[in-house]
N, C-alpha and C positions, 0 to 999 in steps of 0.2 A: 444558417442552414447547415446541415451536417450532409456531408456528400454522402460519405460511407458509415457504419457505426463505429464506435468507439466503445472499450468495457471497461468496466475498472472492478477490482478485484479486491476481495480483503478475506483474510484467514478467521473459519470461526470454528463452531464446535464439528458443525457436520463433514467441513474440510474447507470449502472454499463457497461465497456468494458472492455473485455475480450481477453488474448492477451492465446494461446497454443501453446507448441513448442513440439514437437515428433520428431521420425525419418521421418518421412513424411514431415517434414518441418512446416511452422507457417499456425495459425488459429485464424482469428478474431470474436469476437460474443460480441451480444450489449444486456443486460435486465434489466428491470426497478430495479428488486429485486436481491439481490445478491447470494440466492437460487437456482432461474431459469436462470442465468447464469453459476452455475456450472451445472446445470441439462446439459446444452446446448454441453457445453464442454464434460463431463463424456460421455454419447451420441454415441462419437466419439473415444471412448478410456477410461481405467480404470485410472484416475489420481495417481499419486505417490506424488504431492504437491501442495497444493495452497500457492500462496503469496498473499497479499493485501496489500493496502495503506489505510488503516486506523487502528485506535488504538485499541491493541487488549488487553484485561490484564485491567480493570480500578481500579486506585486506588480510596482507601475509604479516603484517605486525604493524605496533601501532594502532593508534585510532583514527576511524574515516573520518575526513573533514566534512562531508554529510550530515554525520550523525552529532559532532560537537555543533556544525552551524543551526542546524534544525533544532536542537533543542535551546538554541539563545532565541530564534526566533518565535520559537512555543509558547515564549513566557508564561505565566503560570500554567501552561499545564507540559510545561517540560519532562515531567518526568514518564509522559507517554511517551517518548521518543527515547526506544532501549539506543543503549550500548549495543553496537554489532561485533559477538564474537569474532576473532579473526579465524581464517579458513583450518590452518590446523588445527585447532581448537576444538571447532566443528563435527570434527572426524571422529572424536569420542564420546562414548555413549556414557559416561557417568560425567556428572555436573560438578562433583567434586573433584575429579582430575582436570577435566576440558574449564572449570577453571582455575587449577595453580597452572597450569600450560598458556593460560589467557592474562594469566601474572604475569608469566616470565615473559610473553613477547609483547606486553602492554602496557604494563605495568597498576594494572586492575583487574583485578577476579570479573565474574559474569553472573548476570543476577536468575534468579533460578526463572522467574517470566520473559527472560531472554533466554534462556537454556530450552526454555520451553517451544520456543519457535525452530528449533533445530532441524526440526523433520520436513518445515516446509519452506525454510530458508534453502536447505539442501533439495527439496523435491523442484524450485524453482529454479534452481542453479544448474540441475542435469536435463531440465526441460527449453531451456531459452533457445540452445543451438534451434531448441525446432517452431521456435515461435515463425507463425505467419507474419507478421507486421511488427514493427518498432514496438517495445516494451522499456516503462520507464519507470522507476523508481516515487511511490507518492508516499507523502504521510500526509493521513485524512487532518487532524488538526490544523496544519500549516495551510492546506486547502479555506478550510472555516474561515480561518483566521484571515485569510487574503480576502475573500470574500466577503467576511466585517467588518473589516478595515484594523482591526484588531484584535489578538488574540482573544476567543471568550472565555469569560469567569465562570461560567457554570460546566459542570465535569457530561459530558456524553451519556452519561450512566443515569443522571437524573432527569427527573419530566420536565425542569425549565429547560436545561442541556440538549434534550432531544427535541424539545418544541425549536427552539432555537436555531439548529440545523437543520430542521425541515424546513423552516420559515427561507434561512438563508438559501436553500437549492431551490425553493419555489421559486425564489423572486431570482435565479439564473436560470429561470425557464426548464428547471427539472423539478417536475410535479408527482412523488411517488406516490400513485396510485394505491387504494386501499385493499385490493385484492392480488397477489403478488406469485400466485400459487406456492409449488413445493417451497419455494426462497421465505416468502408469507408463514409458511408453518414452518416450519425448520431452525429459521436466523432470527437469534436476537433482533431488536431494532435499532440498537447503535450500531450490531453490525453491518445491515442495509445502510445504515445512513452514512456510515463510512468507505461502503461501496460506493454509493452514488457520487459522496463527494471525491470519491479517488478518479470515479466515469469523466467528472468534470473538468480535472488535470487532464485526461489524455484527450479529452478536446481541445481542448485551449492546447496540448502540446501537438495534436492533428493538423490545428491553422495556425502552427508556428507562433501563438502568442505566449507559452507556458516559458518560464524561470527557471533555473534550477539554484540550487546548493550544494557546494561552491558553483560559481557561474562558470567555472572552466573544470568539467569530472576530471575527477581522477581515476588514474590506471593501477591497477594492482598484476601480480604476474597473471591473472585470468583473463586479461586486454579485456576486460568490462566495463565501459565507464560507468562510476560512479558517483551520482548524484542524487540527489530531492529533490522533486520535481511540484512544483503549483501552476 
């Protein structure tokens, strides 16, 4: 049983959807900003945790130990688990500089579907001071995977892939509903399904049973811990 609700969040085309699970069962909600998608959720219920798919914790050089353990754990589909630009990095708006700048304090360039997540890596970074409740770091794969007891072989983009992970959050007692509203029209269906399984981290990290990657975060100058959370 779920005292309070739990959200989990994942970046798509329209800005952000939103996956909640309570004892009332699930709830979809779709907003450009990732502020006004918790506002949407809260709303409806006092949250107990967010999850999200993107990077939370950014390091000042170097690579997060996050992002190198998650993608050994991904196995085959590690290459959904970017590289996280480092913070200065960030700060620039062309992809060609922000990365030889991500050269010299990493010593690897930034790939242009990590460049791409700039805008809400940073929209999530200037929003956390005002989160209501603990928010933690998920990647939807690492989630799946924990819940299949192994990494799956079929990619999220395809009909086994997506049958798959639905099948997987059914049988954890999240049953996404066929009619979803605005979320329903608006978001892909990997990206709901990547919601839900990011909802399902921050329950298991709401009753204290969630993981993370490294088991002890790290601190970078922004005192954020960061880790990956299942």
């Amino acid at each position: 049983m779920i005292s309070s609700p739990v959200l989990g969040a994942d970046a798509c085309k329209a800005g952000w959807v939103g996956i909640a699970l309570s004892d009332g069962g699930v709830r979809a909600y779709v907003h450009a900003e990732i502020a006004g998608l918790v506002t949407l959720a809260a709303a409806d219920g006092r949250l107990a945790a967010i999850g999200i798919d993107i990077p939370i914790g950014l390091a000042d050089a170097g690579l997060r130990q996050a992002d190198v353990l998650a993608r050994k754990a991904a196995g085959p589909r590690w290459a959904s688990v970017f590289v996280t630009p480092v913070r200065q990095a960030l700060t620039v708006a062309d992809h060609q500089q922000a990365s030889e700048l991500n050269r010299q304090l990493t010593g690897s360039g930034i790939s242009r579907q990590a460049f791409n997540l700039r805008d809400k890596i940073l929209q999530v970074d200037r929003w956390l001071p005002m989160a209501p409740c603990p928010v933690v770091e998920v990647h939807p794969e690492l989630c799946f995977g924990e819940m299949a007891g192994a990494p799956l072989a079929d990619s999220k983009s395809t009909w086994a892939g997506a049958v798959a992970r639905r099948q997987l959050l059914a049988a954890e007692g999240i049953g996404l509903p066929d009619e979803l509203g605005l979320a329903g029209q608006q978001v892909g269906v990997d990206d709901v399904l990547d919601a839900a399984a990011v909802a399902w981290t921050a329950r298991r990290f709401a009753a204290g049973a969630a993981r993370c990657l490294p088991p002890e975060p790290q601190r970078f100058s922004d005192q954020i811990d960061c880790a990956i959370w299942t």
